[in-house]
N, C-alpha and C positions, 0 to 999 in steps of 0.2 A: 288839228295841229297847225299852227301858223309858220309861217316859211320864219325864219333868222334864228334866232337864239332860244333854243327851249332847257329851261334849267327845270330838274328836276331833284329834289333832297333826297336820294339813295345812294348805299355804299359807292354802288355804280351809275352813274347819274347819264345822261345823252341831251346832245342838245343836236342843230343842223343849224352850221353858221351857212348859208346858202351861197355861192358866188360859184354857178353853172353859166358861163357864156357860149355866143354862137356864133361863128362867120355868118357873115354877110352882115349889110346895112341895118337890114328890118333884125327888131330883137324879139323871140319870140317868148311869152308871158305864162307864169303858170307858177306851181305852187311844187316843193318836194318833201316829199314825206317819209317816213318809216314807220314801217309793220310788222311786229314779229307774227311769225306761221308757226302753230303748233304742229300743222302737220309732217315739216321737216327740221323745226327746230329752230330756224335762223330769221335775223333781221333782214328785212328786203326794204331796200330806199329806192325808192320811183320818184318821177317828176309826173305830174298831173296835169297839162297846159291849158289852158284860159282859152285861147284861141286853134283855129284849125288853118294851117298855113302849107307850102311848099315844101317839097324836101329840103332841109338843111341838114348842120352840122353842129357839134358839139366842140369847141374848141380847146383842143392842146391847152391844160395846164387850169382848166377848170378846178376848181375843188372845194372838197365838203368838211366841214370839220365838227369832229364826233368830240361831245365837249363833257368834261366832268365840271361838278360842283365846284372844286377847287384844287389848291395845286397840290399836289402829289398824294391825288386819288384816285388814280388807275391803278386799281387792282388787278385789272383782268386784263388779257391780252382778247385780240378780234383776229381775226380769218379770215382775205375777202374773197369775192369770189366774182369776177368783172358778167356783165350782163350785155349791157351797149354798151360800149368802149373798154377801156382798158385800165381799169381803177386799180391804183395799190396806194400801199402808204407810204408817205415822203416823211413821214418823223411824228415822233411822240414828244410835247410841250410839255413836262411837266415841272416849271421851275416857277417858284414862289417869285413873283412880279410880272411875269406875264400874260401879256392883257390883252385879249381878240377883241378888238374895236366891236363895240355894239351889246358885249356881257355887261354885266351888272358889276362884276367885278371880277379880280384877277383869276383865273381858270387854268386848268389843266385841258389837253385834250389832244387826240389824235387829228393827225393832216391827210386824209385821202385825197388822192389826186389824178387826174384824166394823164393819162400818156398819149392817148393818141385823138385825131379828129372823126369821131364816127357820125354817121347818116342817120336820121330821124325823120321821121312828117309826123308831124306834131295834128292831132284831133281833138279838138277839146274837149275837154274831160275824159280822155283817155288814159289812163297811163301807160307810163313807159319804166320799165324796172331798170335800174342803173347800175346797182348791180346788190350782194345779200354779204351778209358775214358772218360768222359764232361767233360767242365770247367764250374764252376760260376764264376761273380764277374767283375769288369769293365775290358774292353780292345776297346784299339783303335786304327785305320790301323798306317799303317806309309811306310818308306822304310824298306828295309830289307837285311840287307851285310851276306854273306853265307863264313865263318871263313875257309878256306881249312883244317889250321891242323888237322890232327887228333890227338885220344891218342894212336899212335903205340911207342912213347918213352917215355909212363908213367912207372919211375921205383916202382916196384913193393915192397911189404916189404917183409921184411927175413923171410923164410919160408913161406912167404903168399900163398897157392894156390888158384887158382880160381881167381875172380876178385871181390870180395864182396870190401864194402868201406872200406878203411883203415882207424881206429877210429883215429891215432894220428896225422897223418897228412893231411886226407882226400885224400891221396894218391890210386887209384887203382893199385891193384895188376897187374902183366902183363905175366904171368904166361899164359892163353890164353885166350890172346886177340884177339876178332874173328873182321875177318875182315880189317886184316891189311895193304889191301892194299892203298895208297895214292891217287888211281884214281877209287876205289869204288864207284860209284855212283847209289844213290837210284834213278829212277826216277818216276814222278808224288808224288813228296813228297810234304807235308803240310809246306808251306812258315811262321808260327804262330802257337802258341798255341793256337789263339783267331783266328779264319778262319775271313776273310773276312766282315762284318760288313754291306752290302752296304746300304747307306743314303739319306734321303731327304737334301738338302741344303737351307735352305728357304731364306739365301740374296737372292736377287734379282729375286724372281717369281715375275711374272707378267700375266696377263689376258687381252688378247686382242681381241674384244675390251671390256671395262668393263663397261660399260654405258647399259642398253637395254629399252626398252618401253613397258609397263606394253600392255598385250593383244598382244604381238608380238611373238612368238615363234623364236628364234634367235640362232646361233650358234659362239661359240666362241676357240682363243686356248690357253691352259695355257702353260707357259712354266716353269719349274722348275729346280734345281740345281743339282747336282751328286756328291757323293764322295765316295770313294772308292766299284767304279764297278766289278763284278766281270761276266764275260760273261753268260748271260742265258735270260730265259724268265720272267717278272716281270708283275705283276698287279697293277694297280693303281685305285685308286675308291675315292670317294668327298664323305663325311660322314657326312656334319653337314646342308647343304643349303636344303631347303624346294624343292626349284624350279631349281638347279641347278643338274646334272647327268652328268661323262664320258661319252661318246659316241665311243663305248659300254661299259655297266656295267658290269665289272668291265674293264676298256680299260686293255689291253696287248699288251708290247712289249718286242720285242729279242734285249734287250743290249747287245754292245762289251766290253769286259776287259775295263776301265778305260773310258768310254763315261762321259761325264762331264755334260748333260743336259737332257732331253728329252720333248718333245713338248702333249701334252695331251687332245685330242679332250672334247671341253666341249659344250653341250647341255645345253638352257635353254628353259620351257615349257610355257613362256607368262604370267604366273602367279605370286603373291606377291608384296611387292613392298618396298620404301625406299631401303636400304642398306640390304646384306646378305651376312654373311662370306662364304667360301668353305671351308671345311677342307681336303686334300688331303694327301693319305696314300697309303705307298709304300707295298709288298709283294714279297713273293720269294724269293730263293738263299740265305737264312739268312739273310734276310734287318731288318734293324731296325725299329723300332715301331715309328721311328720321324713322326713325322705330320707336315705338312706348310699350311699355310692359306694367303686366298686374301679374299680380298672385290668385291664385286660387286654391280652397283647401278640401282635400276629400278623406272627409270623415268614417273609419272602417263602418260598413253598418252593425248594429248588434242584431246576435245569432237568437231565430228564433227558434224559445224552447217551450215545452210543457214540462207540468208537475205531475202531469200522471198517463207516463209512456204506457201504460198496462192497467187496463179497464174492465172487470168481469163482472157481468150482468145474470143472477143465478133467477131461477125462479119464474122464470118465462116457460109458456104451455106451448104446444103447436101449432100454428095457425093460426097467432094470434098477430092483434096491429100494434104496432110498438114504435112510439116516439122516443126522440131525445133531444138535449142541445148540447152541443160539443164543447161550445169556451165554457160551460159550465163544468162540463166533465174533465175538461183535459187540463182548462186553466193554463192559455198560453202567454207567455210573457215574450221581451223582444222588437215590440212593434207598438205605432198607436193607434193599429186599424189590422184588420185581419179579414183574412179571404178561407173558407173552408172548402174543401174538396173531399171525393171517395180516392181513394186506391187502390194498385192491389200489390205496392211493391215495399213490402212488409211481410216480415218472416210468422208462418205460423205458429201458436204456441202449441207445444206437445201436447200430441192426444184429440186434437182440434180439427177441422176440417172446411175452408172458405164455407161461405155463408151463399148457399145459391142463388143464383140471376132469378130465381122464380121468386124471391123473396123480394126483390122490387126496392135496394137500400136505394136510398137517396137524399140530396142534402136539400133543402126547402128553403130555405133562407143562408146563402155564401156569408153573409156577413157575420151569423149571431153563430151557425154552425147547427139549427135546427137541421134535426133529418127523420128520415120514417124508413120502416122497413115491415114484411110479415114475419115471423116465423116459420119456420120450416116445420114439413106438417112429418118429420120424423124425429124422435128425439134423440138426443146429443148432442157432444160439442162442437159449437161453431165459431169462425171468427171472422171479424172484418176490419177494417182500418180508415181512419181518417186523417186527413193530409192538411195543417193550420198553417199558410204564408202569412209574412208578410205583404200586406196590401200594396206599398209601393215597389215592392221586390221579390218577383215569383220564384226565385232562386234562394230564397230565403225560408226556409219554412222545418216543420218537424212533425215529427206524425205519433200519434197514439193507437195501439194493437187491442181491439177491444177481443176477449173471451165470452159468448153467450151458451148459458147449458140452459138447455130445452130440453124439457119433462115432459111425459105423457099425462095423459087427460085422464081423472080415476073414475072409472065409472059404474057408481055405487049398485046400479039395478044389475050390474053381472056378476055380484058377489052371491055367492049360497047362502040359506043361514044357518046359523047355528044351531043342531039338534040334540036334545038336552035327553 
């Protein structure tokens, strides 16, 4: 940042018209700057010096002045808070024609000013914080043109010393003006009076995909808009949906300077249903409080059924090996993939009797519903049951009660014959 006039094109704009003087003869040389701190929020203006000198002084009626783009563009008021010496404001400029010798043109801007003479030993390239301030009040990003002139050919008034404002023509004095060099540069200086802003954009979020099915636990990504980034780490978090959550809560990512979008892992937990907004809110780095919202829609799942709850298998002998396939048998509708299982939580059909653990059912293929089993090496009625889900939804399913009557084995060599 170079010391004099820095214009910057935002709502709230800052510049440092520089006129810090010192008792004594020798004038000591150096550059002042401003820095916003994320860490506590505020603008901090330090002087940097050029050289390494004795203790001196900072003289009574010094001052700085915090400059907009143009006249009656302070929007926001400032807060100061003294550091070395005793900085307040002596008045806010903002009338169309006036003109701080060394701007480009006519300006608005606040007048900070030293009250008292405080002590310094200046180290070169050390700084020295002079003192910090907040801003209220609206401001919004923009670009930003950094003005080279300085005020090293602000003529000063007759007899004026020091650098305090000139009431008649808002002239500063020039008497010693610190920091006269034309390639003075502050660096890590604060681009605004209004630091950085960064925003949700809510054109064009989107959720994909944004459809789900109730009993489905499902995962989705939102993707959202960016405006004016500034490099760091941010949290994002969904504040309004029942059943919707980042993945993780709250998600975090490391944005670059000026990224324009970012992609937002979104979890949904199978639950609720109809229609539910998100509401999605940014953090960190001074982001703004904007919110963006989507919709999302949860589709009831359909209930899976068969066509043939009651299945009786006649004709089977004892002890024998006995396959099946179930989606053949039961014919389940409901879903477009299916998982088959045994059970045993199905009522018996009268006259019936479970089908025994010696008989070894079991299902050989989940997907098709192939299963094997023996027959019981006694005859009569038995029964067993199979359990059809849906594939993406274990809570979804329906079951068929199959009936097996097992007959004894005839065996011909124990009949007598017939005598005639």
């Amino acid at each position: 940042m170079k010391i004099g006039t820095i214009l910057i094109k935002m709502v709230m704009l800052i510049a440092l018209a520089v006129g810090v003087s010192y008792s004594a003869d020798a004038q000591t040389s150096g550059c002042v700057g401003i820095r916003y701190s994320l860490s506590d929020s505020k603008f901090h203006v330090y002087f940097k010096p050029s050289t390494t000198g004795a203790q001196t002084q900072l003289n009574t009626g010094s001052l700085i002045a915090l400059m907009a783009p143009s006249p009656n563009a302070l929007g926001s008021t400032i807060t100061i808070t003294s550091v070395t010496g005793s900085w307040a404001m002596s008045g806010v400029n903002n009338i169309a024609g006036d003109n701080l010798n060394g701007s480009s043109s006519s300006v608005a801007y606040w007048s900070v000013v030293l009250g008292n003479d405080p002590n310094i030993t200046p180290t070169a390239g050390t700084e020295i914080e002079l003192f910090n301030f907040t801003t209220s009040g609206d401001c919004n990003g923009g670009s930003f043109d950094i003005n080279s002139n300085s005020f090293t050919q602000i003529a000063g008034g007759t007899g004026q010393a020091g650098t305090v404002l000139y009431a008649s023509d808002n002239n500063f004095g020039s008497d010693n003006i610190l920091g006269t060099s034309s390639s003075c540069v502050y660096d890590g200086g604060a681009k605004s009076l209004c630091q950085n802003s960064p925003s949700l954009s809510c054109a064009g979020i989107s959720l994909s995909p944004n459809t789900f099915t109730q009993g489905s636990a499902a995962t989705a990504n939102l993707t959202v808009n960016l405006m004016g980034v500034t490099g760091g780490s941010y949290s994002f978090s969904e504040t309004s949906a029942a059943n919707f959550a980042t993945n993780p809560i709250p998600y975090t990512a490391s944005l670059t300077a000026g990224q324009t979008s970012v992609i937002i892992p979104i979890s949904y937990d199978g639950g609720g249903s109809g229609s539910q907004t998100l509401t999605i809110s940014m953090s960190g780095n001074n982001a703004s409080t904007t919110t963006c919202t989507v919709s999302a829609i949860i589709n009831a799942a359909a209930v899976v059924a068969v066509a043939n709850p009651a299945i009786t298998k006649n004709g089977t002998t004892i002890g024998g090996s006995q396959i099946g396939t179930a989606s053949t048998e039961m014919l389940p509708t409901g879903a477009s993939s299916f998982v088959y299982n045994t059970t045993t939580s199905c009522t018996a059909p009268a006259g019936t009797t479970a089908l025994p653990a010696s008989s070894n059912l079991a299902i050989t293929n989940t997907s098709t519903g192939a299963y094997s089993y023996t027959t019981p090496t006694t005859a009569g009625s038995y029964f067993y049951c199979i359990k059809v889900c849906d594939a993406s939804n274990p809570n979804n399913c329906a079951t068929s009660t199959y009936t097996l009557n097992v007959s004894a084995v005839c065996n011909a060599g124990s009949v007598a014959p017939t005598v005639r």
